[in-house]
VEXKE-854953 format. One record per atom (N, C-alpha, C): x, y, z. Coordinates in steps of 0.05 Angstrom, whole numbers, padded with zeros to 5 digits, always signed. Last residue first. Example, Ala and Ser with C-alpha at 12.3 -4.5 7.8 and 13.67 -1.06 7.14 Angstrom:
2
+00257-00045+00142+00273-00021+00143+00258+00001+00157+00264-00114+00156+00246-00090+00156+00264-00066+00156
This chain:
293
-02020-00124-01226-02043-00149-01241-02066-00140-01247-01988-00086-01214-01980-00089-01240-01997-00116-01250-02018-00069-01173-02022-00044-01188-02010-00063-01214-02003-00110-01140-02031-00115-01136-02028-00095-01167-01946-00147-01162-01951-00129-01138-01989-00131-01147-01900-00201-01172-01917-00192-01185-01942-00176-01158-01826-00206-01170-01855-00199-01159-01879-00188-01165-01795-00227-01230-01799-00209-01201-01828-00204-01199-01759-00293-01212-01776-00277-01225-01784-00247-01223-01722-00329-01201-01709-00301-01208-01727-00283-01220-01742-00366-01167-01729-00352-01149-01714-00325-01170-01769-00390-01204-01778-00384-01181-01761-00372-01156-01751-00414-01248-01760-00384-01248-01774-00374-01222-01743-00469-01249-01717-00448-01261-01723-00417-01258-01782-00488-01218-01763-00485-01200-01734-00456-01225-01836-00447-01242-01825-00473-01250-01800-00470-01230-01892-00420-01205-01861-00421-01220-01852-00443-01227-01956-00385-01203-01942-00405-01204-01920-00402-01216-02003-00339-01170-01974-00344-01201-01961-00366-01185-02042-00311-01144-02038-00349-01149-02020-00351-01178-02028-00260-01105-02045-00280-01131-02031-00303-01134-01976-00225-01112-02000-00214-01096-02009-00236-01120-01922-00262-01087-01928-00245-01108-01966-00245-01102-01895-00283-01049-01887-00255-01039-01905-00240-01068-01904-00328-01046-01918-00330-01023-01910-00297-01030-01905-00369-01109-01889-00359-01094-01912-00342-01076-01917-00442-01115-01930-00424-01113-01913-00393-01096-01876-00488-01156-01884-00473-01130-01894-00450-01136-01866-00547-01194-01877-00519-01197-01882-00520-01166-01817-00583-01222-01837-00577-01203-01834-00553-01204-01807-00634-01288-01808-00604-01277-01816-00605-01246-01805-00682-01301-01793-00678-01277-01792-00639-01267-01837-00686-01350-01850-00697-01325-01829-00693-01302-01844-00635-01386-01828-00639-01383-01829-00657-01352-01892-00609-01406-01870-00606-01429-01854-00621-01415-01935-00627-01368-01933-00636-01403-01904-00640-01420-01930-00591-01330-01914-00609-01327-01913-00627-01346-01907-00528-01378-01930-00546-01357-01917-00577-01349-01888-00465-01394-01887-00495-01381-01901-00506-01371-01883-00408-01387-01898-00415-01393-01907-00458-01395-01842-00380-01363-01842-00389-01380-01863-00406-01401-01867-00355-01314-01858-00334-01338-01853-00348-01356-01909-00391-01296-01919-00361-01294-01907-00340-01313-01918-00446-01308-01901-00431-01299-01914-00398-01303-01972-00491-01286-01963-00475-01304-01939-00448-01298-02013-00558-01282-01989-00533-01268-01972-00512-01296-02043-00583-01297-02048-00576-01269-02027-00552-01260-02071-00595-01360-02051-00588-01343-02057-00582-01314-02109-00613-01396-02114-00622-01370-02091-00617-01344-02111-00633-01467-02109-00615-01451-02107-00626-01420-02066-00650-01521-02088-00658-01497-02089-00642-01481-02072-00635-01594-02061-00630-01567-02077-00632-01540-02110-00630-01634-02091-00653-01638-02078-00647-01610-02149-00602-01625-02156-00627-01620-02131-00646-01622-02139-00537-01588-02139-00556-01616-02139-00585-01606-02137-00515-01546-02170-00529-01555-02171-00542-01582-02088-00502-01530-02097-00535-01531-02123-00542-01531-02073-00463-01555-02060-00489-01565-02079-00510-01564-02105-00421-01523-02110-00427-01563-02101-00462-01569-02077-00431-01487-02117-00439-01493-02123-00444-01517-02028-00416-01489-02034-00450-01492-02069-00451-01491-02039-00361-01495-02029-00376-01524-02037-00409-01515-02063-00347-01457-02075-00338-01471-02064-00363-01496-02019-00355-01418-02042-00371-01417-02065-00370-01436-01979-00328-01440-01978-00346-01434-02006-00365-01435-02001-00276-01428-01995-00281-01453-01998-00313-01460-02009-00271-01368-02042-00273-01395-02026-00281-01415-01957-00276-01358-01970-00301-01354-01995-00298-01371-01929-00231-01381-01930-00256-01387-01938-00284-01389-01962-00189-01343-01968-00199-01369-01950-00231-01379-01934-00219-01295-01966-00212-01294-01978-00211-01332-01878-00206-01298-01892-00236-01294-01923-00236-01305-01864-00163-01354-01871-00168-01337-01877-00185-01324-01868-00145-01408-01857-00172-01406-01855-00171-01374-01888-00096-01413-01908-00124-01418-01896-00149-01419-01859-00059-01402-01887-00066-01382-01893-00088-01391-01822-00027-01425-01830-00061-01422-01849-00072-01404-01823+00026-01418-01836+00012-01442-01841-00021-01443-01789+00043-01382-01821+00040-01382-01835+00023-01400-01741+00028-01405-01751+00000-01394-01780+00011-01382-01710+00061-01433-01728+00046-01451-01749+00025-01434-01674+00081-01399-01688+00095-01416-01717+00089-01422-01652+00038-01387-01656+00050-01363-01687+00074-01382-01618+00033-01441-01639+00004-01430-01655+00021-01411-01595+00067-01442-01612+00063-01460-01626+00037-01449-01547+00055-01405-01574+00082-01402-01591+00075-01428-01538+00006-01419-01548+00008-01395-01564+00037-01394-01502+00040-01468-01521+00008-01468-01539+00011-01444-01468+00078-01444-01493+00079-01456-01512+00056-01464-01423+00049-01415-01449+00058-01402-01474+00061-01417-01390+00049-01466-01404+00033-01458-01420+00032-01438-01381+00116-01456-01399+00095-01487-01404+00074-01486-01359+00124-01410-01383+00134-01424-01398+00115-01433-01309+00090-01407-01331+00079-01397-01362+00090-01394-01284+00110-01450-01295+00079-01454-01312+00084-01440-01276+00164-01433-01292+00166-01454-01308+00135-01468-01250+00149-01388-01268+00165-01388-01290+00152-01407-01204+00130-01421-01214+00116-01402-01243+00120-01391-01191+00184-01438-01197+00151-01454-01205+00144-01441-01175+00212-01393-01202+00212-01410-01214+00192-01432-01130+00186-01377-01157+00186-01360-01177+00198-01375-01099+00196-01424-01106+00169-01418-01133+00171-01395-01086+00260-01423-01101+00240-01446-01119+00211-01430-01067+00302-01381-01079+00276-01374-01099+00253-01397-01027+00338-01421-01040+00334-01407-01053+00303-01403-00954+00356-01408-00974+00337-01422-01007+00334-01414-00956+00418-01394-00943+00394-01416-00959+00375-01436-01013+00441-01369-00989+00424-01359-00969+00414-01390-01067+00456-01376-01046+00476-01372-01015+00464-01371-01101+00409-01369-01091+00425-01391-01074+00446-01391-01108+00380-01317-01072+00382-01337-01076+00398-01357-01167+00395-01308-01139+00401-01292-01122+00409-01302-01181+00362-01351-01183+00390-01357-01167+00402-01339-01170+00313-01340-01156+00322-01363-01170+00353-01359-01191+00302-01284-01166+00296-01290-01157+00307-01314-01243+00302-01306-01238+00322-01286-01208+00327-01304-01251+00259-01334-01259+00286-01351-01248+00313-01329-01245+00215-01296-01227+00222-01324-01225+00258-01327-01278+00225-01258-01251+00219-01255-01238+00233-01277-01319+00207-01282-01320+00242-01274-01290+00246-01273-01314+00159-01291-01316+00167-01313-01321+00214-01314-01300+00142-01249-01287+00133-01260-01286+00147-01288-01353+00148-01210-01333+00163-01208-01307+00154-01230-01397+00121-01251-01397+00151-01253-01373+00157-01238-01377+00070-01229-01375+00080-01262-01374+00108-01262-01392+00070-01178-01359+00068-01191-01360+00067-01214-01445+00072-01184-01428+00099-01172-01397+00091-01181-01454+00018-01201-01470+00051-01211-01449+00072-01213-01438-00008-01163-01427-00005-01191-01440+00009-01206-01477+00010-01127-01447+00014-01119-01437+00011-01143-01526-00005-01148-01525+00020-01143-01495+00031-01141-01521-00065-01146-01521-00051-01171-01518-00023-01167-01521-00071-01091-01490-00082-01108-01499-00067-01135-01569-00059-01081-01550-00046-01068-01527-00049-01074-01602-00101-01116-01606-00064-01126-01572-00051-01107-01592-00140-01085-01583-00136-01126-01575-00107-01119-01587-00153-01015-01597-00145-01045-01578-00135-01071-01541-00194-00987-01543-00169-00996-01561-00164-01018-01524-00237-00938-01548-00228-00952-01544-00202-00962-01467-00267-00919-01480-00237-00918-01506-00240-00941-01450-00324-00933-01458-00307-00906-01477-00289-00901-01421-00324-00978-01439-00343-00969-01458-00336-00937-01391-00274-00986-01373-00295-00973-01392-00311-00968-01468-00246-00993-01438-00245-01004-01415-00265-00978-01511-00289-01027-01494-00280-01011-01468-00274-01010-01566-00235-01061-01546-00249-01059-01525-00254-01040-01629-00234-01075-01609-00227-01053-01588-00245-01060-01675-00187-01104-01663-00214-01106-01637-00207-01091-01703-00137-01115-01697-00141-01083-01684-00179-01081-01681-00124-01172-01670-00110-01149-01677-00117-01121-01678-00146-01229-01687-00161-01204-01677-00148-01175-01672-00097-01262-01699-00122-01265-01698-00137-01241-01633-00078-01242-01658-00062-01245-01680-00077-01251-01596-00119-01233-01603-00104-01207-01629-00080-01213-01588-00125-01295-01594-00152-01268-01606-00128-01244-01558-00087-01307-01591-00084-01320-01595-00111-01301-01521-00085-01281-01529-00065-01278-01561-00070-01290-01485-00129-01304-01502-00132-01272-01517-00106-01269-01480-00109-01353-01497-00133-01350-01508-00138-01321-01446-00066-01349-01475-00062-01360-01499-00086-01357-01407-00095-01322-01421-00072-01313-01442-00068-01320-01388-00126-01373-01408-00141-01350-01414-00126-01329-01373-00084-01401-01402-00089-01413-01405-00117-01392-01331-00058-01374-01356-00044-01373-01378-00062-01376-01292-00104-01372-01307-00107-01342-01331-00081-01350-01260-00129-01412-01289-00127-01414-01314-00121-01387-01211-00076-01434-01226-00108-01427-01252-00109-01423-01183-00053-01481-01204-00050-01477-01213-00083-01462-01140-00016-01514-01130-00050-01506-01157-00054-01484-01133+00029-01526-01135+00024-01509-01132+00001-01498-01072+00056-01558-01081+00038-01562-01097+00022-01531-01086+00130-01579-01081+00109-01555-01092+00083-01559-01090+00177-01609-01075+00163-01617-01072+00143-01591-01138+00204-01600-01116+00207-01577-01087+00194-01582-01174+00187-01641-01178+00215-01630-01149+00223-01615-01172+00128-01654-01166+00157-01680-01167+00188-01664-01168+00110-01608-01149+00104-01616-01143+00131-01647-01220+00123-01586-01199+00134-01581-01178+00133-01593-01257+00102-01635-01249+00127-01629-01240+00134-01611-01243+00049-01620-01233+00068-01652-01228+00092-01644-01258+00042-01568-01238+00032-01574-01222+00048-01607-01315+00046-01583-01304+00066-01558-01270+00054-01567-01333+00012-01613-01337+00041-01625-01315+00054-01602-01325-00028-01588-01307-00032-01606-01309+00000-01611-01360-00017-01540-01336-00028-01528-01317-00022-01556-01409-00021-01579-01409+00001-01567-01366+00003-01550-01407-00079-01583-01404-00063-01615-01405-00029-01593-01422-00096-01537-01391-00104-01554-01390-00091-01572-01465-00075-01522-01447-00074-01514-01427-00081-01519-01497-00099-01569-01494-00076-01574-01467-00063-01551-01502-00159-01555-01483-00152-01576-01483-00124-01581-01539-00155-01504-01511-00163-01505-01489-00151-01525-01585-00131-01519-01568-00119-01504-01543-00121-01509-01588-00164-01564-01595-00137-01574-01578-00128-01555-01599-00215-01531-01579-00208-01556-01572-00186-01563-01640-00197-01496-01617-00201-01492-01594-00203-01512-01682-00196-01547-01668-00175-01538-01652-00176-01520-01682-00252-01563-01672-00232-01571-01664-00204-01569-01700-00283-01524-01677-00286-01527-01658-00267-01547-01733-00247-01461-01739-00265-01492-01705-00271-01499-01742-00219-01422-01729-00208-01439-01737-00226-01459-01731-00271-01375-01739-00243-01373-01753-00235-01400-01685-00306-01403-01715-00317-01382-01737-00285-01383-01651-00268-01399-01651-00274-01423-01690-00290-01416-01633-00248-01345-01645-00221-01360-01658-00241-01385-01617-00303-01324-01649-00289-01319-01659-00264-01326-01583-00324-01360-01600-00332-01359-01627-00320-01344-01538-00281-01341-01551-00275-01367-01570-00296-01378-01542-00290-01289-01552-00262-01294-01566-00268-01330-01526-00345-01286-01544-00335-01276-01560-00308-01283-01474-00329-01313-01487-00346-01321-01511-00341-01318-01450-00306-01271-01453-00280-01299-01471-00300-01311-01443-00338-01239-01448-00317-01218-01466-00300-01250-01411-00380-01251-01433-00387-01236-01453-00358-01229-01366-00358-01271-01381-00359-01292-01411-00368-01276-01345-00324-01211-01356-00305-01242-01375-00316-01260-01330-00371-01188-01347-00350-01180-01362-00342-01199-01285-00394-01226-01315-00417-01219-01336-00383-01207-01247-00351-01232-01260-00355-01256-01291-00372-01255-01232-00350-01176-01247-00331-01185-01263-00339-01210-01209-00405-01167-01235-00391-01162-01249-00380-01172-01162-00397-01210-01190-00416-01215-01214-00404-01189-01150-00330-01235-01152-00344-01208-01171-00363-01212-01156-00285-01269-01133-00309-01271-01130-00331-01256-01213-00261-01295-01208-00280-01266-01182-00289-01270-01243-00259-01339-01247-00238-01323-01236-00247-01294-01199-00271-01406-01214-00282-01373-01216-00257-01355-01223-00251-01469-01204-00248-01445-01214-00262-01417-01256-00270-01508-01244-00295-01499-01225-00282-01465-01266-00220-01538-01280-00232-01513-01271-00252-01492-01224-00208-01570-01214-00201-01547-01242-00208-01527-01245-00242-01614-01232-00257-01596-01227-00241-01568-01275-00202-01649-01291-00226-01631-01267-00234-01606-01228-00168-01663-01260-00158-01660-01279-00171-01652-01193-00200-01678-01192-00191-01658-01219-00180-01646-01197-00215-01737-01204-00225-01710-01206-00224-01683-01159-00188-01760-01197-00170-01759-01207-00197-01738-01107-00150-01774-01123-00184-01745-01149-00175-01751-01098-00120-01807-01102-00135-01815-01116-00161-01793-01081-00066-01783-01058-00083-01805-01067-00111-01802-01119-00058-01750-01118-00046-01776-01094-00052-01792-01120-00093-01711-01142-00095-01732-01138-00079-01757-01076-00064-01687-01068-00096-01693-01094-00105-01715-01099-00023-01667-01073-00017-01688-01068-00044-01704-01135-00033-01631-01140-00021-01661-01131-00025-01675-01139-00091-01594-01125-00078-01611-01130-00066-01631-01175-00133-01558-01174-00115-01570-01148-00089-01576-01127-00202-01553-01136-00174-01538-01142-00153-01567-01100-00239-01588-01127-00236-01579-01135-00220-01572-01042-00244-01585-01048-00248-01625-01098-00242-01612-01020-00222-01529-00996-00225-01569-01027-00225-01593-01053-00231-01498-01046-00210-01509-01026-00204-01530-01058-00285-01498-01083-00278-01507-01068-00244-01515-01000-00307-01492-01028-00317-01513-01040-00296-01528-00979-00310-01456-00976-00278-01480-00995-00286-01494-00985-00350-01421-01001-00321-01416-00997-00302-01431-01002-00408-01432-00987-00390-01441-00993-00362-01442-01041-00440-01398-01016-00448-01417-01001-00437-01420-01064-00410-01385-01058-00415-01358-01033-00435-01379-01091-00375-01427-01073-00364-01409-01056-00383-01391-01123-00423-01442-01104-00405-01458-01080-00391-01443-01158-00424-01399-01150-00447-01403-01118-00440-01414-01187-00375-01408-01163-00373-01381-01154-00391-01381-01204-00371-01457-01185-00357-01458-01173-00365-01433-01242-00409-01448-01223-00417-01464-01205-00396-01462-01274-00380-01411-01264-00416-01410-01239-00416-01422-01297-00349-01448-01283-00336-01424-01261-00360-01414-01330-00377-01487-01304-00369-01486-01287-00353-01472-01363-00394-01443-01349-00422-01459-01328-00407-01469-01391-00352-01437-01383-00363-01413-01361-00386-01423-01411-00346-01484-01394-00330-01468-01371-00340-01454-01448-00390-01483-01428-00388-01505-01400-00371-01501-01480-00375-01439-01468-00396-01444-01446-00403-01465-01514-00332-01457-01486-00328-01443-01472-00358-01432-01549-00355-01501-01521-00332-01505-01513-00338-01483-01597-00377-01501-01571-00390-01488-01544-00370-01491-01608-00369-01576-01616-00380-01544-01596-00385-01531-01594-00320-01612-01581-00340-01611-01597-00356-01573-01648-00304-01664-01641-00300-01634-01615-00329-01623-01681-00311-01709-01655-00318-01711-01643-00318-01679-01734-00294-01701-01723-00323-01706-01694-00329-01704-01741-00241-01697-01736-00254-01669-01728-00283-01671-01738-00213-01748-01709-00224-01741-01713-00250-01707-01784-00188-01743-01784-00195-01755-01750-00221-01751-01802-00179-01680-01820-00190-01694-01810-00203-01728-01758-00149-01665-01753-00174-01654-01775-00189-01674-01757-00099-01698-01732-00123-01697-01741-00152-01695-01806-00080-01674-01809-00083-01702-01784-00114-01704-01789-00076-01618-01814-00098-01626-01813-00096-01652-01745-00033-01626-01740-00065-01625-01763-00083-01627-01782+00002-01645-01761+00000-01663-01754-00029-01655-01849-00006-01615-01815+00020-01627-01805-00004-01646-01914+00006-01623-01892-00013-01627-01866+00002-01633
């Protein structure tokens, strides 16, 4: 048992369910914000060291609220698009260690933000496109042959959009470190591309520690979750106060059509065995192979 099965076993109560819906509610509110008044968010919201250390300590939540879109499209794309992700790492995962992910990439975003600001004297003003980097990035390692279309047209697997924002992190962040050792000989040298650098290190690290850590999740898998699953409602329902006689059972959530008479369950055709889905998990599950049943 590591360190987060100790967490989740004792704290797993508190887990906020539904996190990226809350997100997603204040991403809402900041482009709502903006579209009123666009100093809004960067007068008294955007991360600011300088502005937390004479005192905004709200800033330390609010610069979430930034919109990743000024564009009503864009903003309908994004939350339909980040929604999904952080409903099927969270579906995945449980609800607490999506939390764990989530909130360590904002507390990793704030660390990266001090210490430039105490190292380079630079107020980075830090948006949030690493830690939904880190978020499609752990999407494309848990669900890598799920397809998405791109302009509605193009079929593109996870893994091959996750691989490309792979690589534009690492050039962004070789970028930097190049760029300032070049200028050292120069005046000034290239500070700001190593800030930049040095953000998109430390918040990378969320995602390499996940990348790290994810032998270890073998057991949230479809294949174990479903013994888990099926293991716990046997217990449930040889108790006498609960009826038994289900006909259908979700494979990762565990659901029957008991919990809920308009559920439907399909049998998926690509997982080796008779796993069943509820429609919310049947298209973001992953494949359960012959070596992982």
């Amino acid at each position: 048992m590591n360190w987060l099965d100790k967490l989740e076993k004792k704290f797993g109560r508190y887990a906020i369910h539904n996190l990226m819906y809350y997100v997603i509610i204040l991403n809402l509110i900041g482009f709502f914000l903006y579209m009123l008044q666009p100093d809004i968010y960067y007068k008294y919201l955007e991360l600011s060291v300088a502005m937390i250390l004479r005192g905004q300590v709200w800033r330390i939540l609010t610069f979430l609220m930034m919109p990743p879109s000024l564009s009503l499209i864009g903003m309908f794309f994004f939350c339909m698009l980040y929604l999904w992700i952080g409903q099927s790492l969270e579906n995945v995962w449980g609800a607490f260690r999506f939390n764990v992910y989530l909130f360590s990439g904002v507390i990793l975003h704030l660390i990266a933000a001090f210490l430039i600001y105490f190292i380079f004297g630079i107020d980075l003003n830090m948006n949030l496109i690493y830690l939904n980097t880190s978020l499609f990035l752990a999407f494309g390692a848990e669900f890598p042959e799920m397809e998405i279309m791109i302009f509605f047209i193009l079929p593109v697997k996870v893994k091959w959009l996750a691989i490309l924002d792979g690589i534009m992190m690492a050039v962004t962040i070789g970028y930097g470190f190049v760029s300032f050792v070049t200028s050292l000989g120069s005046a000034l040298p290239d500070t700001y591309s190593l800030a930049y650098s040095m953000a998109a290190l430390i918040a990378f690290l969320n995602f390499l520690y996940y990348f790290w850590n994810s032998r270890r999740m073998s057991a949230y898998h479809p294949a174990q979750i479903r013994r888990k699953s099926a293991y716990k409602a046997k217990m449930k329902h040889s108790s006498p106060r609960t009826p038994s006689g289900t006909r259908h059972r979700c494979a990762v959530c565990g659901r029957t059509e008991k919990d809920d008479p308009n559920l439907e369950f399909r049998f998926c055709s690509k997982c080796d065995g008779a796993y069943e889905y509820c429609m919310d998990h049947l298209y973001t599950h992953k494949h359960v192979t012959r070596d992982q049943s």
